[in-house]
N, CA, C and O atoms as CSV, one atom per row, in Angstrom:
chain,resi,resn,atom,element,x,y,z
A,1,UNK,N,N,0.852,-1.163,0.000
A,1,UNK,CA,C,0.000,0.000,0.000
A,1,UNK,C,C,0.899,1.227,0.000
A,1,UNK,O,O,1.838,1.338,0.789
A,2,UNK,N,N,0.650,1.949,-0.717
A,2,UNK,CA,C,1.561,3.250,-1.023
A,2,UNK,C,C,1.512,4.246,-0.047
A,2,UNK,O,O,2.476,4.772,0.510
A,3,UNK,N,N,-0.273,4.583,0.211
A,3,UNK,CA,C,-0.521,5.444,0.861
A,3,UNK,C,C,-1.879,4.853,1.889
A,3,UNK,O,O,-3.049,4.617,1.589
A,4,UNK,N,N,-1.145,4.742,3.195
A,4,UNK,CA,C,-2.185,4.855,4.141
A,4,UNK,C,C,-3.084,5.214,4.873
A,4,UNK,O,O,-3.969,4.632,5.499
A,5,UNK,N,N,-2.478,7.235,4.609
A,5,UNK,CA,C,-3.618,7.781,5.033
A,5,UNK,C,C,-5.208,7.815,5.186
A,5,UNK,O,O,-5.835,8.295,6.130
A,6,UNK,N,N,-5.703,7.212,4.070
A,6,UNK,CA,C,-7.559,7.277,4.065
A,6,UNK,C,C,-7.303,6.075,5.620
A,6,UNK,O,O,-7.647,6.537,6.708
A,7,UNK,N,N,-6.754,4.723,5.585
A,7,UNK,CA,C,-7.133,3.953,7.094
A,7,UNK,C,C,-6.800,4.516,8.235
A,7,UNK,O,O,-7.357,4.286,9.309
A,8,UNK,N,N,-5.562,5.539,7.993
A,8,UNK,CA,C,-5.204,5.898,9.510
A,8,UNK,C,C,-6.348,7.140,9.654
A,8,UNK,O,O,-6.248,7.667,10.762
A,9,UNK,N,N,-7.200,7.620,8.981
A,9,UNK,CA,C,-8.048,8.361,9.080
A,9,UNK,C,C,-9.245,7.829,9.384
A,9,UNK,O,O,-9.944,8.459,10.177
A,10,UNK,N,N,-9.670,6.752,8.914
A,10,UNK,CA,C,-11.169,5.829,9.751
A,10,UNK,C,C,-10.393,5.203,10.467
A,10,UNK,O,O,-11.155,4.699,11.293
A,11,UNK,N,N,-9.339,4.873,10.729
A,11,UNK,CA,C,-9.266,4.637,12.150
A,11,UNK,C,C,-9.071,5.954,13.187
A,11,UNK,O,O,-9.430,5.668,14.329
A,12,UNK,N,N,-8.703,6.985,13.073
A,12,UNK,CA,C,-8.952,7.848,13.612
A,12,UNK,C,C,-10.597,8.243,14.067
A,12,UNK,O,O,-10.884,8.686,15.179
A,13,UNK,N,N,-11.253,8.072,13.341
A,13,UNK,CA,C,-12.546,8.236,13.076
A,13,UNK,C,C,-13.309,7.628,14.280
A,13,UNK,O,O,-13.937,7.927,15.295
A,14,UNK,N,N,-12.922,6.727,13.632
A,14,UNK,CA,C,-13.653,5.033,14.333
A,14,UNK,C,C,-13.885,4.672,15.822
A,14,UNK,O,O,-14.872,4.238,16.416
A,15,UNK,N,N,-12.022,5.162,16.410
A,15,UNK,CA,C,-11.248,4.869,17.774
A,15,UNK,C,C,-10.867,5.723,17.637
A,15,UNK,O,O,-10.111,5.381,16.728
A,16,UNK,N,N,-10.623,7.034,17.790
A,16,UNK,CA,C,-10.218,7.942,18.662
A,16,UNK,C,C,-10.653,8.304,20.314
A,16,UNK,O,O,-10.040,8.524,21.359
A,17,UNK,N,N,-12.055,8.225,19.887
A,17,UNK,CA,C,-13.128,8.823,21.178
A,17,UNK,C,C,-12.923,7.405,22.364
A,17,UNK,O,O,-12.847,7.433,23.593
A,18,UNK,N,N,-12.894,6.611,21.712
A,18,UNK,CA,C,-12.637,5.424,22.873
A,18,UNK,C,C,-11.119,5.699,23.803
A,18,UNK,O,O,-10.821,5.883,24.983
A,19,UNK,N,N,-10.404,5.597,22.474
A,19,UNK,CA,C,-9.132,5.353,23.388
A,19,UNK,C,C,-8.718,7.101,24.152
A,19,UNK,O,O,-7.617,7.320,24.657
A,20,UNK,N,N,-9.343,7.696,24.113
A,20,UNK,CA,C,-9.418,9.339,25.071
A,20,UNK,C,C,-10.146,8.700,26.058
A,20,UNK,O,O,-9.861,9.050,27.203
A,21,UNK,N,N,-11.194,7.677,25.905
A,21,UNK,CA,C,-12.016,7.672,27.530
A,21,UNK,C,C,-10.992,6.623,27.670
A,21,UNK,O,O,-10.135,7.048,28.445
A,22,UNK,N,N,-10.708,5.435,27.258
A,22,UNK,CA,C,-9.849,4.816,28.261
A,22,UNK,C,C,-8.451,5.244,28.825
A,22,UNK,O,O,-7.874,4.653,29.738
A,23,UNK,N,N,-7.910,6.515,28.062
A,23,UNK,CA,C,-6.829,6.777,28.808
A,23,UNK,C,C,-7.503,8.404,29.931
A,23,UNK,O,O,-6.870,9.388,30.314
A,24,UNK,N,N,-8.556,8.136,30.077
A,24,UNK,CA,C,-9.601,9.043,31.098
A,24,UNK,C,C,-9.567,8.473,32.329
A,24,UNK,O,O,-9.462,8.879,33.486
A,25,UNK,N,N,-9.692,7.364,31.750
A,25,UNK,CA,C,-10.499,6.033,33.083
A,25,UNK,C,C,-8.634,5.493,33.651
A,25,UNK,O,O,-8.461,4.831,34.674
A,26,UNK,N,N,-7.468,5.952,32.743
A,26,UNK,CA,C,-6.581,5.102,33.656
A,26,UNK,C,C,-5.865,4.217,33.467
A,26,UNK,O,O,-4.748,3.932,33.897
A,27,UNK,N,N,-6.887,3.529,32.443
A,27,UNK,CA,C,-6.499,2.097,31.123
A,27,UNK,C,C,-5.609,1.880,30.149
A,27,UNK,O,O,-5.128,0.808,29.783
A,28,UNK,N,N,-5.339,3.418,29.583
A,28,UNK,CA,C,-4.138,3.266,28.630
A,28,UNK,C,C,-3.649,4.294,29.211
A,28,UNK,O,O,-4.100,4.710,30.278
A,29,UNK,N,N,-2.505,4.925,28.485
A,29,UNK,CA,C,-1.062,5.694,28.835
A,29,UNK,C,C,-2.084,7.229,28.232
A,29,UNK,O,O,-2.796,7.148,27.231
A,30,UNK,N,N,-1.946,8.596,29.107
A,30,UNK,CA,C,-2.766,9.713,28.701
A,30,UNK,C,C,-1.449,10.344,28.194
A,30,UNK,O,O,-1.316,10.282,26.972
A,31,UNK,N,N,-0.447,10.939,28.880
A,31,UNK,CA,C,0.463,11.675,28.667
A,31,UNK,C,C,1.276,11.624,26.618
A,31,UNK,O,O,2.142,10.906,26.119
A,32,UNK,N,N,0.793,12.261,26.293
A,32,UNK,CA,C,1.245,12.677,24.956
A,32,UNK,C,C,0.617,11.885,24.241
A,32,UNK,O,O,1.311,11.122,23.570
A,33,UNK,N,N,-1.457,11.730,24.073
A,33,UNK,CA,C,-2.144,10.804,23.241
A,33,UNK,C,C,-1.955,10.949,22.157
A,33,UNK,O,O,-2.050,9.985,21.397
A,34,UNK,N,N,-1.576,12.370,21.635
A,34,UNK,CA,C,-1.843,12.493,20.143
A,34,UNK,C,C,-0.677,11.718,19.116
A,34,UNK,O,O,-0.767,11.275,17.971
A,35,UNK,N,N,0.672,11.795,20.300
A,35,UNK,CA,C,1.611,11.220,19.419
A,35,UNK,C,C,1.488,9.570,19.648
A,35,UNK,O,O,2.080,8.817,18.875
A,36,UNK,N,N,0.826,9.138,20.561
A,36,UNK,CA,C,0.472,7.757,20.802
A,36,UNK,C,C,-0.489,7.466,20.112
A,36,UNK,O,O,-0.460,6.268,19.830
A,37,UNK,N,N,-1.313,7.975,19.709
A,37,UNK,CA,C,-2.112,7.934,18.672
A,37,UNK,C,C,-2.193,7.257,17.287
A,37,UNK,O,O,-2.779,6.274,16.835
A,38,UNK,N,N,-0.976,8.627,16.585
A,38,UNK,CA,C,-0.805,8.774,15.695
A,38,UNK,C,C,0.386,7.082,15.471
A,38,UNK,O,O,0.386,6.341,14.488
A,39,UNK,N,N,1.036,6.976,16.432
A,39,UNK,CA,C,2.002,6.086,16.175
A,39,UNK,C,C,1.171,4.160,16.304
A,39,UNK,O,O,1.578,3.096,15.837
A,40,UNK,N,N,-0.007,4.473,17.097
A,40,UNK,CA,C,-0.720,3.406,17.459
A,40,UNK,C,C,-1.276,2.900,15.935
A,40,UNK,O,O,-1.083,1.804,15.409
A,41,UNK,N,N,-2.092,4.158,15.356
A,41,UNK,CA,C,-2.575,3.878,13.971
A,41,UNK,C,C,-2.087,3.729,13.224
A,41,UNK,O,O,-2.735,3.010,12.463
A,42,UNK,N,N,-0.484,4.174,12.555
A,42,UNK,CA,C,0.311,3.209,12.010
A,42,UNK,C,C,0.711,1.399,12.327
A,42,UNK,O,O,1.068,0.423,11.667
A,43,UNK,N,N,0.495,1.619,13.264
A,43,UNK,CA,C,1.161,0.155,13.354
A,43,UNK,C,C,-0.089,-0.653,13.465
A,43,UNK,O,O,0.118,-1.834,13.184
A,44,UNK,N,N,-1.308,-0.384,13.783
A,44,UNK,CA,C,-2.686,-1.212,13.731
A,44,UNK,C,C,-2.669,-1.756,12.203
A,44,UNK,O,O,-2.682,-2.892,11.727
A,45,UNK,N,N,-2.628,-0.263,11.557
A,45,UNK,CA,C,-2.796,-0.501,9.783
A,45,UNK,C,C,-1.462,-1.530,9.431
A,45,UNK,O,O,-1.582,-2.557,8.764
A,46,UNK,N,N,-0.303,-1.096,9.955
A,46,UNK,CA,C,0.812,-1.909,9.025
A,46,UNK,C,C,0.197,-3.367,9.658
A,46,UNK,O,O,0.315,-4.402,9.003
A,47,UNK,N,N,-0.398,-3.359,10.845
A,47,UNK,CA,C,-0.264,-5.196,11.200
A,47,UNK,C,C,-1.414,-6.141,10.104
A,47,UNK,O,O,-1.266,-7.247,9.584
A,48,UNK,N,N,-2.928,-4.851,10.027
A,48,UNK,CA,C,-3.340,-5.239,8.971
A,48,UNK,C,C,-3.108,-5.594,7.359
A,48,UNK,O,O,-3.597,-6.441,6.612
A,49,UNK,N,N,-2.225,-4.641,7.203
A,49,UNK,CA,C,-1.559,-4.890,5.955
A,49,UNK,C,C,-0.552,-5.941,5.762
A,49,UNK,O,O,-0.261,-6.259,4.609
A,50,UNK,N,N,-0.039,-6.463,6.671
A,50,UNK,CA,C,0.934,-7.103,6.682
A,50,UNK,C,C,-0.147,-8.690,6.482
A,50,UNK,O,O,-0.086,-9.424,5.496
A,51,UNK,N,N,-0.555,-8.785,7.017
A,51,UNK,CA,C,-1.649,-9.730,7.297
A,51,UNK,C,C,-2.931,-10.134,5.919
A,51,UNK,O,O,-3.337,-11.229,5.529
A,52,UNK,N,N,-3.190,-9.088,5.586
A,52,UNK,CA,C,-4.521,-8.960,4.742
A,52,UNK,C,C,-4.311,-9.093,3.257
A,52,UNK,O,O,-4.931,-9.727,2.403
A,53,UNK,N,N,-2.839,-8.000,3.180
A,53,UNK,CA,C,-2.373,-7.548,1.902
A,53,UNK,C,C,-1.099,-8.020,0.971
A,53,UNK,O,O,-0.881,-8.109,-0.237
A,54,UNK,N,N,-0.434,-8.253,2.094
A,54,UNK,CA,C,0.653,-8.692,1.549
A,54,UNK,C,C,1.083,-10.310,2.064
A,54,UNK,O,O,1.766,-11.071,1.380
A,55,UNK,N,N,0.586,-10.598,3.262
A,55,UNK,CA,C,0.802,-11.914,3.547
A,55,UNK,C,C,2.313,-12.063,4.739
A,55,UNK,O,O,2.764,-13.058,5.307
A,56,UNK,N,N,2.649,-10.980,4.754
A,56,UNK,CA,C,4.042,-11.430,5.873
A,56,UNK,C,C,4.101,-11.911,7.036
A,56,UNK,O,O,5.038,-12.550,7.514
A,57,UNK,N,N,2.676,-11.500,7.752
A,57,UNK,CA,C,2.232,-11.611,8.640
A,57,UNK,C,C,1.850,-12.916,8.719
A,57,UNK,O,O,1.383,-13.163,7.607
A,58,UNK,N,N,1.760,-14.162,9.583
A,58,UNK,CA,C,0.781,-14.849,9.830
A,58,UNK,C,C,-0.235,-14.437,10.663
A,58,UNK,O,O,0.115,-13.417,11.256
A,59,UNK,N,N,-1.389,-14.809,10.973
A,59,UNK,CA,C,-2.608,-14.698,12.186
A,59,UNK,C,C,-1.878,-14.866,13.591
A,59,UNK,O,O,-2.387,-14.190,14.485
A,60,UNK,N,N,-0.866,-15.580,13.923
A,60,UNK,CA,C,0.071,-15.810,14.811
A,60,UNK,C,C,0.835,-14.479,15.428
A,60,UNK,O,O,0.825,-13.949,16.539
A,61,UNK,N,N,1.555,-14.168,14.075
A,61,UNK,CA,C,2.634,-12.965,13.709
A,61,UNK,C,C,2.030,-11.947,14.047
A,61,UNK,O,O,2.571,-10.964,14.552
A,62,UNK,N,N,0.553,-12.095,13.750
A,62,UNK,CA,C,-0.058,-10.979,13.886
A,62,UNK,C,C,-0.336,-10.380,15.481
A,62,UNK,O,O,-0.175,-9.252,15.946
A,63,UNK,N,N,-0.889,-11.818,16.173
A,63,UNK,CA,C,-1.225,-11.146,17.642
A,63,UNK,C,C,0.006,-10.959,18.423
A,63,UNK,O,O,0.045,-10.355,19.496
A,64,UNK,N,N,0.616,-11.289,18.067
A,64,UNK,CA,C,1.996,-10.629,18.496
A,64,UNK,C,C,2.274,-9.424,18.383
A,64,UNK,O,O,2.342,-8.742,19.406
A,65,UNK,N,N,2.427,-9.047,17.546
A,65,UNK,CA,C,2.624,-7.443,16.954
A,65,UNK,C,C,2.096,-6.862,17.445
A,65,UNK,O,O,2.498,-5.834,17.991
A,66,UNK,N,N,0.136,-7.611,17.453
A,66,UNK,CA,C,-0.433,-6.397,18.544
A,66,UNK,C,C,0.021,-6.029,19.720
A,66,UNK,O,O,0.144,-4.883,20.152
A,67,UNK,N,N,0.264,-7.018,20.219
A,67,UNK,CA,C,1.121,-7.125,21.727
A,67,UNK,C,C,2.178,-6.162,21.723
A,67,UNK,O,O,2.067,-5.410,22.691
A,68,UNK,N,N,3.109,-5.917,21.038
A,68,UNK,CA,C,3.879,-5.302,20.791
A,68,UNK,C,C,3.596,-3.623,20.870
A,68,UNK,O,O,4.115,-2.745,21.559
A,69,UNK,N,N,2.535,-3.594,19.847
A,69,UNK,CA,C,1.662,-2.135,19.615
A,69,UNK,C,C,0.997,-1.630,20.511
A,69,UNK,O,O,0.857,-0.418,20.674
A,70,UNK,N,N,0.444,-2.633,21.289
A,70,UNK,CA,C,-0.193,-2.508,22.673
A,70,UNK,C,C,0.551,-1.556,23.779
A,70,UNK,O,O,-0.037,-0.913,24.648
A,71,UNK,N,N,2.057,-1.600,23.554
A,71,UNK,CA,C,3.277,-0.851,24.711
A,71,UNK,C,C,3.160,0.476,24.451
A,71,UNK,O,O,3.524,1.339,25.250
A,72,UNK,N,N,2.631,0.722,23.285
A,72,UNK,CA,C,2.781,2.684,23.238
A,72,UNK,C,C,1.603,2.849,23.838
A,72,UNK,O,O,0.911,3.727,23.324
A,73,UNK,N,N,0.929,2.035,25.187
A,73,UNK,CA,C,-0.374,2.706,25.603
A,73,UNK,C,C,0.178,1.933,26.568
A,73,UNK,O,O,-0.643,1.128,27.007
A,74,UNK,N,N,1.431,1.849,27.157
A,74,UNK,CA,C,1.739,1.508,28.070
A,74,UNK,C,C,0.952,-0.154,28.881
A,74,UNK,O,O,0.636,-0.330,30.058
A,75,UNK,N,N,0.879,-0.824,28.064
A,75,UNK,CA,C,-0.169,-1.747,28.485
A,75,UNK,C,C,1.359,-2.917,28.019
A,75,UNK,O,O,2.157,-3.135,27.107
A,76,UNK,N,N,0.907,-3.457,29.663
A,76,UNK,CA,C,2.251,-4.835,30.006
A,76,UNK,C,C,2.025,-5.832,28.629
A,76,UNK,O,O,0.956,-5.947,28.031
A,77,UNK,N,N,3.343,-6.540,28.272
A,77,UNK,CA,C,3.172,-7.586,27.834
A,77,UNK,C,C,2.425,-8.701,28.537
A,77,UNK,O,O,2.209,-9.675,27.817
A,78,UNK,N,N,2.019,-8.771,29.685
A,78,UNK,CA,C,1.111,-9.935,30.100
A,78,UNK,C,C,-0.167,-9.442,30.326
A,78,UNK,O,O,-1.009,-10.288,30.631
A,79,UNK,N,N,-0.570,-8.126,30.242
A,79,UNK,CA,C,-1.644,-7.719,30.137
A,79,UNK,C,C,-2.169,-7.662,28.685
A,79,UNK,O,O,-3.284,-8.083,28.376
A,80,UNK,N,N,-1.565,-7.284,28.086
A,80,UNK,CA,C,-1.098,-7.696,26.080
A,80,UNK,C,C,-1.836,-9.106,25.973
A,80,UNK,O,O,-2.940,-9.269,25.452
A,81,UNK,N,N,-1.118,-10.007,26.498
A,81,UNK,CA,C,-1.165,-11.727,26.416
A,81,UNK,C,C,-2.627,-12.212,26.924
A,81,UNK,O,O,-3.431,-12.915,26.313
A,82,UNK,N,N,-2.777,-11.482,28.568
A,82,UNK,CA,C,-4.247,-12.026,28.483
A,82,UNK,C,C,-5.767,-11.166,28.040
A,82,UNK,O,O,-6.919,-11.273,28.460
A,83,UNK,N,N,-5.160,-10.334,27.046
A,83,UNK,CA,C,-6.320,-9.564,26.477
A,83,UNK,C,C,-6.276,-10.458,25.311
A,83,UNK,O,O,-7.069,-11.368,25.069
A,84,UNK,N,N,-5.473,-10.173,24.763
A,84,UNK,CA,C,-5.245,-11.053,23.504
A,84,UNK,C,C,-6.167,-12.484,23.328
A,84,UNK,O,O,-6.666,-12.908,22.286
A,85,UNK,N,N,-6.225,-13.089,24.707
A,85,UNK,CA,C,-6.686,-14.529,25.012
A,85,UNK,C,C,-7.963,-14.907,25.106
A,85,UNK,O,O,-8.496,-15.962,24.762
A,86,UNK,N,N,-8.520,-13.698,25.733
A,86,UNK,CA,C,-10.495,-13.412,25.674
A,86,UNK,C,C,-10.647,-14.177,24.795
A,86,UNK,O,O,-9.670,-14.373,24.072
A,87,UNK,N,N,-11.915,-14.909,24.508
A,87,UNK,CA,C,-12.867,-15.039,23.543
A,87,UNK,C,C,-13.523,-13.632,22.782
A,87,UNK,O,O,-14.089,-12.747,23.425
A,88,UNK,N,N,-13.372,-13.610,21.592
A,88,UNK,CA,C,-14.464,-12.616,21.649
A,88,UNK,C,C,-15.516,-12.995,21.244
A,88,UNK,O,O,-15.778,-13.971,20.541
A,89,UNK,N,N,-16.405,-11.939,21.844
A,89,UNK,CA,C,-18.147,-11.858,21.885
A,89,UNK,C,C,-18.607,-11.073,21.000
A,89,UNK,O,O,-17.966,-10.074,20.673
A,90,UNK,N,N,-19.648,-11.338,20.520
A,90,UNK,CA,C,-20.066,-10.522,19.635
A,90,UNK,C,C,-21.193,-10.554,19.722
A,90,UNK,O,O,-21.704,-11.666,19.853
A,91,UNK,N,N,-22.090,-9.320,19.687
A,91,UNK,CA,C,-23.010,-8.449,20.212
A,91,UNK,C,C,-23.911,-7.925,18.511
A,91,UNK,O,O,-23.525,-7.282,17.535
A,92,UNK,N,N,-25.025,-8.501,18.816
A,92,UNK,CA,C,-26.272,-7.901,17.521
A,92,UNK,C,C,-26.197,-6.926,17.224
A,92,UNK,O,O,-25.901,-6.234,18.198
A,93,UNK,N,N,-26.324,-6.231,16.136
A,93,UNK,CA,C,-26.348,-5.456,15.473
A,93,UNK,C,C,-28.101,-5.112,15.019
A,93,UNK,O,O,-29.060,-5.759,14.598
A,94,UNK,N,N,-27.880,-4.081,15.299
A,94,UNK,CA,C,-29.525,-3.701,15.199
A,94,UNK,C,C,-29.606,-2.847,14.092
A,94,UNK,O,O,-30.693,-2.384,13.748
């Protein structure tokens, strides 16, 4: 992908307002969001791309990385590991 801007922009969109209340509430790292931000949404998109687009990534490779991406919000590697581990749920759409 040449140019990433339009995703780092719906993801801006999308998750911005969340991750301001969770670094409200305590949950992620507040001190300098915008550049945590900005650096979070690169690396969300590259893990997708890596994954979706180009293939470098395995599904493996991948939750790793998040883990990884997870540290610019100050969030432990074992807190990383057992978020990562949830089931997820998924909730109707109305």
């Amino acid at each position: 992908m040449r140019d990433p801007s339009f995703l780092i922009a719906a993801n801006r969109i999308g998750a911005e307002a969340v991750f301001k209340n969770y670094a409200k509430l305590g949950i992620l790292a507040s001190d300098d969001f915008d550049k945590r931000f900005i650096l979070w949404s690169y690396s969300y998109v590259g893990i997708l791309t890596s994954v979706h687009l180009t293939g470098e990534l395995s599904p493996t490779q991948a939750e790793e990385s998040l883990g990884i991406a997870l540290s610019i919000w100050g969030v432990s590697e074992a807190k990383a590991k057992k978020l990562m581990s949830r089931p997820l749920v998924f909730a109707s759409v109305k």
